[in-house]
C-alpha positions as CSV (number, residue, x, y, z in Angstrom):
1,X,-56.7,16.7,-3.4
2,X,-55.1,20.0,-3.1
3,X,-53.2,19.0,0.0
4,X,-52.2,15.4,-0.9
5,X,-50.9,17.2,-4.2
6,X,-48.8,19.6,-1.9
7,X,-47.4,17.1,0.3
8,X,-46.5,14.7,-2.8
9,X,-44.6,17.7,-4.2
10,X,-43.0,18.3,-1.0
11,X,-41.6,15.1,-0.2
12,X,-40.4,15.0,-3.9
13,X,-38.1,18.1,-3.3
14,X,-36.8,16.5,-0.4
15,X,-36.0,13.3,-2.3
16,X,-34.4,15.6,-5.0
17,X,-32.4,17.9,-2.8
18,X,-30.9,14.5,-0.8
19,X,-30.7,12.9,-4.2
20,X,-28.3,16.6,-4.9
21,X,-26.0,16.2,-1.5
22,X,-25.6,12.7,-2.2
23,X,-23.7,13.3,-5.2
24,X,-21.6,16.1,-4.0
25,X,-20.9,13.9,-0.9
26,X,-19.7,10.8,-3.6
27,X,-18.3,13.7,-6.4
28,X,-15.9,15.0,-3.0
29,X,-15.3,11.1,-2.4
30,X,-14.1,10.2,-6.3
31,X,-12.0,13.8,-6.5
32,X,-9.8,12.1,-3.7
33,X,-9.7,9.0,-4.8
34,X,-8.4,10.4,-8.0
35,X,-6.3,13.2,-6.6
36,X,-4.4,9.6,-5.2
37,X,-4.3,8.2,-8.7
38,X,-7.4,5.9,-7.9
39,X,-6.3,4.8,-4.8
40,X,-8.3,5.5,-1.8
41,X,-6.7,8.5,0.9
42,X,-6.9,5.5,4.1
43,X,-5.0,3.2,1.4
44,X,-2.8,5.8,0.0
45,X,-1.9,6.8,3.9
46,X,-1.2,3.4,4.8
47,X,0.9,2.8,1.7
48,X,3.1,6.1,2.6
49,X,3.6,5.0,6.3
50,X,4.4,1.6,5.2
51,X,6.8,3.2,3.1
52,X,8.8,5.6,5.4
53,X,8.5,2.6,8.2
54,X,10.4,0.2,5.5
55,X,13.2,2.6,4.4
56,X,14.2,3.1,8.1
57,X,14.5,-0.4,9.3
58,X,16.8,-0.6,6.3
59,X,18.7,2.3,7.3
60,X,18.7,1.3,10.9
61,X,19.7,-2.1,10.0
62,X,22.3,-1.0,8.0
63,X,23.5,1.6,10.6
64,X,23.6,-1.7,13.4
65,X,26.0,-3.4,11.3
66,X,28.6,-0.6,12.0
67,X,27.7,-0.1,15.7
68,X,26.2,-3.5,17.2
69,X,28.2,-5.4,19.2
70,X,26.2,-8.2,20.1
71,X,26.7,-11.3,16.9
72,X,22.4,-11.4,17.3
73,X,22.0,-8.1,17.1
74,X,24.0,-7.7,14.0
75,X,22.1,-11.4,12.3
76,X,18.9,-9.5,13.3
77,X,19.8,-6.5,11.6
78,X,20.5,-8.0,8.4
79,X,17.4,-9.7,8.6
80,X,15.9,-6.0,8.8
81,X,17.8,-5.1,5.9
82,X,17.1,-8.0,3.4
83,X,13.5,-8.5,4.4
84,X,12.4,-4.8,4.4
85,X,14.3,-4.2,1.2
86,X,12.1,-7.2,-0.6
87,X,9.1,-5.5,1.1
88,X,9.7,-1.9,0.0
89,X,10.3,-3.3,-3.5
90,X,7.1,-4.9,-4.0
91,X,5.4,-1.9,-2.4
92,X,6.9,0.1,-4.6
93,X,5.9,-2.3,-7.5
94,X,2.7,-1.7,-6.1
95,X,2.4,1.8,-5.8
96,X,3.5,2.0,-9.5
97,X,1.0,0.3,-10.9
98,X,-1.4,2.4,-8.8
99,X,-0.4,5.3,-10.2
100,X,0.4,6.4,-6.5
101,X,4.2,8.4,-5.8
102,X,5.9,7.0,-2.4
103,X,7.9,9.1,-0.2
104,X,11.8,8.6,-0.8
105,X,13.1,10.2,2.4
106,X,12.4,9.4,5.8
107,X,10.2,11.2,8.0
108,X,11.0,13.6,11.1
109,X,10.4,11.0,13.6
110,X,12.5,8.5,12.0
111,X,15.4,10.7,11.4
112,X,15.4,11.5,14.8
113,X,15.5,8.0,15.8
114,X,18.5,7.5,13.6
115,X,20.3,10.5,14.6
116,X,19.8,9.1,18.7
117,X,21.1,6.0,17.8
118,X,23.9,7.0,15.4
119,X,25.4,9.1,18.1
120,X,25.6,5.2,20.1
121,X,28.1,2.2,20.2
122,X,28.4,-1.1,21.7
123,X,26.2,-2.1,24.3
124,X,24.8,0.7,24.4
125,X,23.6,0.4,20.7
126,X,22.5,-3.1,20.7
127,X,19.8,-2.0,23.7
128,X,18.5,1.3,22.2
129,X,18.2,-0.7,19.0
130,X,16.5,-4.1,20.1
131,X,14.2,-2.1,22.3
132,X,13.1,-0.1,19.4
133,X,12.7,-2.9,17.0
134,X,10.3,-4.9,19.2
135,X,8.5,-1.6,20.1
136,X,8.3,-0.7,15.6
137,X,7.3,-4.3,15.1
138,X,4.3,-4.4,17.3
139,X,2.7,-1.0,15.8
140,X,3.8,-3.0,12.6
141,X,1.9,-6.3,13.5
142,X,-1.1,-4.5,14.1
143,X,-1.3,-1.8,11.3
144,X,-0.7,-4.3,8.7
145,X,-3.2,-6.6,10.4
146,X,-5.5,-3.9,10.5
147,X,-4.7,-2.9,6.2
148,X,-4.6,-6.6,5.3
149,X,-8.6,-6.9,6.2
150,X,-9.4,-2.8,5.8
151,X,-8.1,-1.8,2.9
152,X,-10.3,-0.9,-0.3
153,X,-7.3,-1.5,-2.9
154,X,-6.8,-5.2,-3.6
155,X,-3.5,-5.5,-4.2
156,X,-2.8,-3.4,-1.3
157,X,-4.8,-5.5,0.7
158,X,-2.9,-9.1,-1.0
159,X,0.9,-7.2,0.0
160,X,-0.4,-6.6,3.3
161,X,-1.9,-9.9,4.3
162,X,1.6,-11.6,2.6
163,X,3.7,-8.9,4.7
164,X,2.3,-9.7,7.5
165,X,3.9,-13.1,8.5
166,X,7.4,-11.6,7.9
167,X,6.6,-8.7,10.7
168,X,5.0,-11.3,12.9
169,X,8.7,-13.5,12.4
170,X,10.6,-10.6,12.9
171,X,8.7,-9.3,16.4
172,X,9.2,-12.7,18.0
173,X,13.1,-12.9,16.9
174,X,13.2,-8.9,18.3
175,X,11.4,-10.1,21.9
176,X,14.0,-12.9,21.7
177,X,17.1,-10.9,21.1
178,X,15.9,-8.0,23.0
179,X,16.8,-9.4,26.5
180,X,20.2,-10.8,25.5
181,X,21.2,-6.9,25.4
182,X,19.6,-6.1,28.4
183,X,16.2,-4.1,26.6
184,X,13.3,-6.3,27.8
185,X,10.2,-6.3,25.4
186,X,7.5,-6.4,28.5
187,X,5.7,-3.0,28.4
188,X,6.3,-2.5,32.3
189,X,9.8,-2.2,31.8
190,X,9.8,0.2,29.0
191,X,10.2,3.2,31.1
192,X,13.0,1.7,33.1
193,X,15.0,1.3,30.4
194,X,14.0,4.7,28.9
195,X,15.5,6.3,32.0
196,X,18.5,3.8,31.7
197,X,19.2,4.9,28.3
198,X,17.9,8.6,28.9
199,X,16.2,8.3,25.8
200,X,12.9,7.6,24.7
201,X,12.3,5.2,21.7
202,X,10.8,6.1,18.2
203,X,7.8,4.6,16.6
204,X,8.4,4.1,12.9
């Protein structure tokens, strides 16, 4: 009896002290999720990228109406800017009601991106630019694919599944336009037209 007795009391500290590291593990969990104003970190990530991604294919389409040459390029680019301007409303809608603060500034990479293709004209604008946009909008495609079925936030997860479409529209009209201007959207002629342009495109 004196050993069963021992052994009970022994697997009940083990159940006690897993019991104690399964709440810390859950308390770490809920101190993010509030730190994020109740939103998840993966959600509040995806909500921060989707919002940098959105201000610069507004600025970007914005900058194309001043340096595109090509009549497609320029109906593309104010697709960009009146699509992603709806979208980065609603997300911000969103992230209101979440309680969650977007950024308002784009990031390094995207500044970068501008800065390369502010510095471009013409021709040489309307590649740069189409090849980029059809490079952006796959990543796009698949993140929000990827957020529409992932995502812990419900409303996050209802923007992303309606956003969706829209990217899917707007990386088939990019892989249309692309060629027109000379940037092919097949992946075995993205270095070609890297060393064409002596540039390297930008992910947003």
């Amino acid at each position: 009896m004196s050993i069963m007795r021992k052994g009970l009391m022994a697997i009940t500290a083990s159940l006690l002290l897993a019991g104690t590291l399964l709440a810390q593990d859950n308390t770490s969990d809920n101190m993010k999720t509030a730190a994020n104003g109740g939103v998840p970190t993966s959600d509040r990530q995806f909500m921060d990228k989707a919002a940098q991604g959105g201000m610069a294919e507004v600025e970007l389409g914005q900058l194309a109406q001043q340096n595109a040459q090509n009549p497609d390029v320029k109906a593309f680019a104010q697709r960009m800017v009146t699509d992603h301007s709806k979208a980065n409303d609603q997300l911000k809608q969103l992230a209101a009601q979440q309680g969650v603060s977007l950024p308002t500034t784009l990031d390094a990479k995207d500044k970068a991106t501008k800065a390369r293709l502010e510095k471009l004209q013409g021709a040489a604008f309307d590649k740069a630019y189409m090849k980029d946009m059809v490079m952006d909008h796959k990543k796009d495609v698949a993140e929000f694919k990827h957020a529409s079925s992932s995502a812990k936030t419900p409303a996050l997860r209802d923007w992303a599944q309606q956003t969706t479409p829209t990217l899917e529209s707007h990386l088939q009209e990019a892989e249309k336009v692309a060629p027109q201007v000379g940037a092919s959207s097949s992946a075995a002629n993205m270095g070609q037209n890297s060393g064409d342009n002596g540039m390297s495109a930008q992910s947003h």
